[in-house]
C-alpha positions, 0 to 999 in steps of 0.5 A: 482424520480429515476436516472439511470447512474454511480453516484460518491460517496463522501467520500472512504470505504475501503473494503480490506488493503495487507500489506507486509514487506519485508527485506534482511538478510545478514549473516556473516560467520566465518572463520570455515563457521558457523554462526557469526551474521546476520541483516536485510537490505532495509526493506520495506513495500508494500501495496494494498488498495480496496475501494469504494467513491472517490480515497482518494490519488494520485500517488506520496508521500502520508501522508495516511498509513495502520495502521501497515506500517511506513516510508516515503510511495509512491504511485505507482498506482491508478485506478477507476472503475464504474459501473452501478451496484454497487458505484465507486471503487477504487485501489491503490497499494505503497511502503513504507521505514521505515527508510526512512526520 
């Protein structure tokens, strides 16, 4: 027996993981305008997730990190697609704090 059709698939695989860091460096200059010291600040990761089986997260706080990615993560973005010709994928894009608590 064939079947024809969208099928769901259960279970998630996923294909493709973007990972960015970012953070603002402040600098403190001296009275002479040379370097004195500098820090990093508001660090923060932001990531995309491709897969394919059922949506693992939703919008909103998630548990579920890439593995180098640390802090307290929000989901910001979720979709599904279908098709006839390959299995149901799905996308989601978060932002992540590491010093967050």
């Amino acid at each position: 027996m064939s079947t024809f059709g969208i099928t769901t698939v259960s279970g998630a695989l996923i294909e493709s993981v973007d990972v960015e860091h970012k953070g603002d460096t402040k600098q403190l200059i001296d009275s002479t305008g040379g370097h004195a010291q500098a820090r990093n600040v508001d660090d923060s990761y932001t990531f995309s997730v491709k897969g394919k089986g059922d949506l693992p997260v939703s919008v909103g706080f998630t548990g579920s990190l890439p593995s180098n990615v640390s802090g307290k993560a929000f989901i910001t973005k979720t979709s599904v697609n279908q098709t006839n010709e390959d299995w149901q994928g799905f996308s989601y894009d978060g932002v992540s704090y590491p010093h967050a608590s």
